[in-house]
N, C-alpha and C positions, 0 to 999 in steps of 0.2 A: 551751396556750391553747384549743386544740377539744375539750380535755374541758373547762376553764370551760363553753365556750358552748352544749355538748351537757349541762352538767347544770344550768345556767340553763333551758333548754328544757324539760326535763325538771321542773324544781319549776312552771316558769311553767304548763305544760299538766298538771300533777297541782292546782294548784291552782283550776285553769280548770274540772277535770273535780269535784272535791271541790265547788266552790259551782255548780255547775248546779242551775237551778231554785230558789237559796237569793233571798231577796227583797233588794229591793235599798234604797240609803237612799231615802227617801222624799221627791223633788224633782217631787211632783205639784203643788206650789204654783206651783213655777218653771215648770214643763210651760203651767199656765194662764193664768198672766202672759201666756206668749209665746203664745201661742194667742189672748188679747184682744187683744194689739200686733199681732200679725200679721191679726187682721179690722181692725183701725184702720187699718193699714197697707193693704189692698185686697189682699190677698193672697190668690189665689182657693185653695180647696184641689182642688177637681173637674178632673174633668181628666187625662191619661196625661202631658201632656208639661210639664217646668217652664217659667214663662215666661221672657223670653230677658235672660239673665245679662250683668250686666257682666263685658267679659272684659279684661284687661292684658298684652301682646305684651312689653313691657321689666319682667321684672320685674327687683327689686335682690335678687341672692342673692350679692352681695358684703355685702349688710352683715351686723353684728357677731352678731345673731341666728341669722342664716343658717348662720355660721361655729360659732357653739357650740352649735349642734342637733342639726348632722348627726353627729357622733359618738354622739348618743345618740340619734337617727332609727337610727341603721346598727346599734347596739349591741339596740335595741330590736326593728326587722327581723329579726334573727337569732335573737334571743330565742322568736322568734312564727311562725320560720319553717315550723313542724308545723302552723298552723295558716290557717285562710280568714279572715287581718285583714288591714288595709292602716293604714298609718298615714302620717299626714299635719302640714305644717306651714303653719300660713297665719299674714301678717301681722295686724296690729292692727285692719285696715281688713276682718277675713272672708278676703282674696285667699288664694287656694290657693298656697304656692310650692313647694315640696317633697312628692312621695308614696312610698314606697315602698312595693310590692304583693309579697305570695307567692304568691298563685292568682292565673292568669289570667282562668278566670272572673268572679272579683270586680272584676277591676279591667277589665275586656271590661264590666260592668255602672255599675261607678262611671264608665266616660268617656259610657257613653252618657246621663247623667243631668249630665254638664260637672263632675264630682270630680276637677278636675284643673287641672295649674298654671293658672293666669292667671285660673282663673273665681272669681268672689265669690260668698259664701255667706252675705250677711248677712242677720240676720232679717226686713229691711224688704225683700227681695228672695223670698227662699228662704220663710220665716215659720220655726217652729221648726226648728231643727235644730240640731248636735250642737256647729257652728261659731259660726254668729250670735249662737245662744242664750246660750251659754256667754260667748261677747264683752259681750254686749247686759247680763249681771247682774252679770258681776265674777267671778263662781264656776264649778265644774266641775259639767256635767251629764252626765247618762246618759236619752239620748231612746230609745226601744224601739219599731220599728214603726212603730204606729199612731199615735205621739206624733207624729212628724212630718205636720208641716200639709198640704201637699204631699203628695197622692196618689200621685206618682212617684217616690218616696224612702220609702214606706212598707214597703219591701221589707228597708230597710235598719237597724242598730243602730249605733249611735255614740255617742262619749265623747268632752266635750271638757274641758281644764284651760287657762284665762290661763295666760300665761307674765308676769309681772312685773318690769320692770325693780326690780331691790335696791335700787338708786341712788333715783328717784325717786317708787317705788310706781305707776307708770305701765303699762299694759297693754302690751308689747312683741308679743306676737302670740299663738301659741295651737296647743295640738301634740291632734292627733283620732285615735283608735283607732275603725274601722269595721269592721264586719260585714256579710253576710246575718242576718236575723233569727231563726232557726232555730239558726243560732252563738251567738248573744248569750251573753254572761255580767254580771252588776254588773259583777265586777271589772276589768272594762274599765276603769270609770271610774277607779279608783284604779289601773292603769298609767299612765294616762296625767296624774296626779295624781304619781305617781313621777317619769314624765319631765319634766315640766314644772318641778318643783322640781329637778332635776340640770344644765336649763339656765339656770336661774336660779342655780346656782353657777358654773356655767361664766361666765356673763354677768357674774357678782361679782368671779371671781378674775381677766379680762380688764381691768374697768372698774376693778378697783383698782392694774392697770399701767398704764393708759392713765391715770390720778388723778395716782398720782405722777409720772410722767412730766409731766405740764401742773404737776403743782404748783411740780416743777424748776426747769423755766422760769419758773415767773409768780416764783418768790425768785429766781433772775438778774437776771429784769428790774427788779426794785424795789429789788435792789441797782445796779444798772447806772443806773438813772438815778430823777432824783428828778420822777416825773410820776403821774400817776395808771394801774394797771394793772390790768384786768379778768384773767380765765379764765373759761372755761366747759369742764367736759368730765365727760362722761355726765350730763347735768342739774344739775352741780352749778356757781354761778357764786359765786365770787368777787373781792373787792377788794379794794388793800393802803387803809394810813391815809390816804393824800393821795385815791383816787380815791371814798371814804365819805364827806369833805366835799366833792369837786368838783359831786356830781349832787343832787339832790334825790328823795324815794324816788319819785317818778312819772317822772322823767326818769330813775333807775336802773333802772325796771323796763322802759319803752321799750327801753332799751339791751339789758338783759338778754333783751327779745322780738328785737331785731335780730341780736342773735348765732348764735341757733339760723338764720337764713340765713347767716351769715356764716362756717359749715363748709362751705359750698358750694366747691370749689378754684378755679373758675372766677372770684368775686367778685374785683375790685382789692384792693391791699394796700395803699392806702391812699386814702381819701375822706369828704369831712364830710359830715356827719349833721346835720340840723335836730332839735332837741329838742323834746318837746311845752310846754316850759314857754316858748318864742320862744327862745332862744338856739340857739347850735350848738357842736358839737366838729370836731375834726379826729381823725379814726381810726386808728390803723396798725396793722395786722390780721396776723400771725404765726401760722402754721400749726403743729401738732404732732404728728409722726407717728410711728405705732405697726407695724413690720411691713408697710409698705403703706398703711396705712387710717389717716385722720384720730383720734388722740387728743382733739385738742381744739384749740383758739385760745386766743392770746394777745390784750390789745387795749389799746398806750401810750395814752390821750386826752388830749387839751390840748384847752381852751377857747378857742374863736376871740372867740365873742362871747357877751352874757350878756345876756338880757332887761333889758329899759330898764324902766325905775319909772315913766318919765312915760308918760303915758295922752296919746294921742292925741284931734287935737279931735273932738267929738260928729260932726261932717256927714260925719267921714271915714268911717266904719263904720256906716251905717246901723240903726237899731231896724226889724226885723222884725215885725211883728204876727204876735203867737201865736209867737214863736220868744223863747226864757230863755235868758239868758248873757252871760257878758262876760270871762268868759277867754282870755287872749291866741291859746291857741288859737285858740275856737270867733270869736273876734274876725278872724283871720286868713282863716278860712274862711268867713266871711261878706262881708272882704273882697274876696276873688276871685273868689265867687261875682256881687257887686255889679258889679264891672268885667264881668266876662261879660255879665252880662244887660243893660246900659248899650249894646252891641251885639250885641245878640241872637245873639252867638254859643252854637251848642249845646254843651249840654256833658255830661258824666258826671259824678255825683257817685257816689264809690267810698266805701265805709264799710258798716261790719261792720252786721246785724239789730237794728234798734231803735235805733240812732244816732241818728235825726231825719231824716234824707236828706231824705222827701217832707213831712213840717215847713218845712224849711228852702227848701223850692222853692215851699211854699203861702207864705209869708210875704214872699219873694222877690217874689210874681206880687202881691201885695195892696200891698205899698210899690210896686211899678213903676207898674202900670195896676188900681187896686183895682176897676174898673167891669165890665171883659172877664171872661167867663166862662173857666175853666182847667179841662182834662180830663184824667184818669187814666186810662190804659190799663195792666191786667195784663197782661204778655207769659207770665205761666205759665200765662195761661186754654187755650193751646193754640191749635186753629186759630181760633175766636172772637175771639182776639184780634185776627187781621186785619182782621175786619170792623169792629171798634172802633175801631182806627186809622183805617179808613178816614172812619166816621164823625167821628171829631174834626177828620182833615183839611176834610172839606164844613161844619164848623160853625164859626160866630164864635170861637171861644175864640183868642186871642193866645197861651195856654201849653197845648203839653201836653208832660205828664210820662208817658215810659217807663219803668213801675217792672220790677226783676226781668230786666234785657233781658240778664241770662247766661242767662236759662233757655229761652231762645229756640231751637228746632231750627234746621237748617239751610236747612229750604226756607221755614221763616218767614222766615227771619234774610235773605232773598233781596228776598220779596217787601214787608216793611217796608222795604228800601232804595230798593227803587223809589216806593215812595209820598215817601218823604221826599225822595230826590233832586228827585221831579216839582214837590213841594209849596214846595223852597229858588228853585226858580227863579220860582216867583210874586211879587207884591208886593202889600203887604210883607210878607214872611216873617216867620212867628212863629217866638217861640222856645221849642226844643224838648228836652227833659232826662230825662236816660235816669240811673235807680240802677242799683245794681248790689253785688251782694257784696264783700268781700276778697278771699274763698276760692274758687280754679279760674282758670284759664285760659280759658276759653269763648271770650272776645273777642279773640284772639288773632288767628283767624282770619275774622273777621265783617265781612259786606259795610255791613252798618249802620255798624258803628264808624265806619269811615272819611269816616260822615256828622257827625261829632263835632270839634270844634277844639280844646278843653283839657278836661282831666279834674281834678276839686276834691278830696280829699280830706277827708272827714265825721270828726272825730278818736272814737275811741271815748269812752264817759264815764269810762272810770277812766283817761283820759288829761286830764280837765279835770272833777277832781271839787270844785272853786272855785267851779261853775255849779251843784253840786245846791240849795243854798238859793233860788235865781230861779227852779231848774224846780220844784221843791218850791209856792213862794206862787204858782203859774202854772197848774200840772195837776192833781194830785189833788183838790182840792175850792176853786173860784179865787173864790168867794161865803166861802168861812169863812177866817180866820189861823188856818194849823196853827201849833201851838207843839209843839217841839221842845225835848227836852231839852241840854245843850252834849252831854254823852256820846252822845246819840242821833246826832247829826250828826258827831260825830267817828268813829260806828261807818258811817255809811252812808260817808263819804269815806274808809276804809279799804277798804271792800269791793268788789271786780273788776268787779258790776256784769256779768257774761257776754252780759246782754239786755238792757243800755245803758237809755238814756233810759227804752225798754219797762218794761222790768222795773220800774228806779225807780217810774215813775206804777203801774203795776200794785200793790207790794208798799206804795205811800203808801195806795192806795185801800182794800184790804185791813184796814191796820192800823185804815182811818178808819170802816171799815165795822162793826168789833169795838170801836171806842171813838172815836164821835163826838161828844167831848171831853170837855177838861181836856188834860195837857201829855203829849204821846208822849215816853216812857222805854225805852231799852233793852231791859228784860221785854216790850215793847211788839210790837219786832220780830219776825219771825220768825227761828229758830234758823239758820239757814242765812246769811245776813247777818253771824255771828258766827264763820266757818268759812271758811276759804279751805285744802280738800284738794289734796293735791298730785296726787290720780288721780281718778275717775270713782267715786263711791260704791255699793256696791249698796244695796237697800230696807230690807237689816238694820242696815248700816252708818249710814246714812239717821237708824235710829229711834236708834241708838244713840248717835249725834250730839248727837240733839235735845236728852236725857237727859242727856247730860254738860252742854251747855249750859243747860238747866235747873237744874241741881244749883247751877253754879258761879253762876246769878245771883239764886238763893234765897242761895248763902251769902254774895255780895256779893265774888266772887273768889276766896275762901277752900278753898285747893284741897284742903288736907287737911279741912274741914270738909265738902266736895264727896265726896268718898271716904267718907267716912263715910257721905252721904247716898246715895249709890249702893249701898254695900255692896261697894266693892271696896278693892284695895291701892293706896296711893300712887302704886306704880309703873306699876301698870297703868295708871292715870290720867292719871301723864303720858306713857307711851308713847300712849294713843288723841290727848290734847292734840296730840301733834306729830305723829302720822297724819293728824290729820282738819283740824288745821290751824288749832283754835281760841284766838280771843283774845276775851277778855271781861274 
């Protein structure tokens, strides 16, 4: 075994030494990308010191990544140990979790510069560099130097490769070969292009025991009882016959977003779930385990109750001015929104960017009291915002709205409560509505919250895509009837939708801006709307996309006539088809 590892060594540093000073591939494109994203991003370069890094005290180096790296982190350290590299593993998110160093010099230079577990390295922080960069396009770079944005990291060379889950095509994290700059070699990049594809089999040959394993189970259970049963494990979810007619595909896919919490060990084993179609299940949630570590879940469902047909009377759910919709959802959540404001209880309204949240609080305030003026405060203006708030307090307005109020620091988050506390005990008190994201914890700990009495729920759109035809004749152009084709509408209510309502009105505007009229048709769309990828695309993947989706709607579907029109093989066509995730 130590002569293996002594004549790996040995080819690795004869190779290091044979391409010194040989050129390397050419990622000056990628270099200037992240160099525009990172002034977009306010990223200063000037400077000796970086500015100050998000850092994470608990990281997970229990999980499954972790576990099949370090063998080839340790196989790879060894490899490298004649020479001044360090190599590193960070999550999906930039975080640093893993380093292993051979010179202490090098690594006495990477801690003083925060290259070390817990710090993040992403490009919106950092700007170029070897980690973010490489995260930020999809692909393996090689930054040298001067390439890094960051004047304090200029000293340094690095290689980074995605690591990709097999299973889902998803970024699982990301494995970096660094240097002094005076060491550099290319072929950095392509080790670390090496490693990254060796724990991407490790990650395969694990995820296809932990597969069968959950598969085991899910045919037990559908032999064992005749109910509807899910699985999920490594991204992959499944259903038997009975649980493909019990859901509908919006209320299958809700289900399939709740699963991925529901590996959590801590969650109950069993509890009902409200559906976004109005109905609900009853859950019972089955663990699977691998060695220690969670395989996957099981999940029996039974239907408790099922959306009612009959429509409730008009006065019960009020019409909103400026607000589209009539899905039992978006019906529900204007419900409880109504009853809240009926007594001016404050509230939160929670729901993902481009929802509608401060729509639905403007609409809100014009059926309540349509006369009193209503004031928006951003809580991410920083400390201005205080002054803003204070302002709405000393002025007439009966509503204001706190948009953003996760993004409130701490000593904000203090003195906003004091105003609102001083401001409830007045009369009569207005009422006062705080948005807010899905994603973070923020308000966990926040003195404001607790000035808040119920929190509403804003459904995302591809949770009530029933309502795009009302927000359709409503926003994009509300003086003209867009006509749509049936196929157009059936492609926009298939589609995710990631920037909700936003998006929608944005990509209607768009289409109306390039053909303001006659009937919007499919070709009409933009390519992306036809695509639902299962990972984060990069700009070549992107054009490459578009191209196939062009191809297939000049040929009217016709995918071996698509092949043709591209100049590739059948096959390849439809392996990109079920990469990129296209339906046309």
């Amino acid at each position: 075994m130590d002569s293996d590892n002594r004549r790996r060594r040995v080819t690795t540093a004869r190779h290091l030494h044979d391409l010194a000073g040989s050129p390397s591939e050419d990622v000056s494109p990628l270099i200037a990308q992240s160099w525009r994203r990172s002034r977009q991003a306010g990223v200063i370069p000037d400077g000796s010191h970086l500015p100050q890094l998000q850092y994470v005290e608990d990281l997970d180096l229990r999980r499954r990544l972790v576990r099949c790296a370090l063998p080839i982190l340790d196989r790879l350290h060894d490899d490298l140990s004649d020479m001044s590299l360090s190599v590193a593993l960070s999550d999906e998110h930039a975080r640093v979790l893993v380093r292993r160093d051979n010179d202490p010099v090098l690594a006495a230079k990477l801690d003083k510069v925060y290259f070390a577990p817990g710090f993040t390295y992403a490009e919106e922080l950092v700007g170029t560099n070897g980690v973010g960069t490489a995260l930020e396009t999809g692909m393996a770079v090689y930054v040298d130097g001067a390439q890094h944005y960051h004047e304090s990291i200029q000293y340094f060379t690095c290689a980074g490769a995605p690591i990709h889950n097999p299973t889902t095509g998803r970024v699982e994290g990301l494995i970096d070969i660094t240097g002094l700059t005076h060491t550099s070699n290319p072929l950095m990049r392509q080790l670390a292009l090496g490693a990254a594809r060796d724990i991407e089999s490790a990650l395969r040959a694990t995820g296809s025991i932990k597969q069968q394993l959950v598969l085991g189970e899910f045919l037990v259970a559908c032999r064992r009882r005749q109910t509807a049963v899910y699985s999920l494990s490594c991204g992959v979810f499944m259903s038997n016959e009975i649980g493909s007619r019990l859901l509908d595909p919006i209320d299958e896919a809700f289900l399939r977003e709740e699963a991925q919490s529901m590996l959590d060990p801590s969650r109950v084993a069993q509890f009902d779930l409200r559906l976004p179609s109005g109905g609900s299940i009853t859950v019972k949630r089955t663990l699977v385990e691998h060695g220690g570590d969670i395989a996957g879940i099981l999940l029996e469902v039974e239907a408790t109750s099922r959306p009612t047909k009959t429509m409730q009377p008009p006065h019960t759910v009020p019409v909103f001015p400026g607000v589209a919709g009539s899905s039992l959802q978006w019906n529900r959540c204007r419900g409880e929104l109504t009853s809240l404001a009926a007594t001016d209880a404050n509230v939160i309204l929670k729901g993902e960017t481009g929802s509608g949240k401060l729509t639905l609080v403007r609409g809100m305030h014009l059926y309540k009291n349509p006369q009193a003026p209503i004031v928006v405060v951003d809580c991410s203006a920083g400390k201005s915002a205080h002054e803003e708030l204070r302002t709405a307090l000393d002025s007439a307005a009966t509503t204001i709205v706190l948009r953003h109020i996760d993004q409130l620091d701490a000593s904000t988050d203090e003195l906003f409560a004091v105003l609102m506390s001083a401001d409830q005990h007045r009369y009569p008190a207005r009422w006062i509505v705080a948005t807010t994201s899905t994603d973070g914890d923020a308000l966990q700990n926040s003195a404001l919250a607790e000035h808040f009495i119920a929190t509403v729920e804003v459904p995302a759109l591809r949770h009530h895509p029933d309502d795009i035809p009302d927000i359709i004749r409503m926003h994009p152009a509300p003086h003209r009837e867009t006509a749509l084709s049936d196929d157009t509408m059936r492609t926009l209510k298939k589609y995710h939708w990631p920037g909700n309502v936003r998006e929608l009105v944005d990509t209607l505007k768009h289409v109306l801006r390039a053909k303001p009229a006659g009937t919007i048709a499919v070709a009409d769309l933009p390519s992306a709307l036809s695509s639902a990828p299962r990972r984060t695309m990069t700009a070549m993947e992107r054009v490459e996309r578009d191209a196939i989706v062009a191809a297939l709607r000049d040929s009217g579907g016709n995918r071996v006539a698509a092949a043709k029109l591209l100049g590739i093989a059948r096959s390849s066509l439809y392996r990109k088809i079920d990469t990129f995730g296209i339906h046309v």
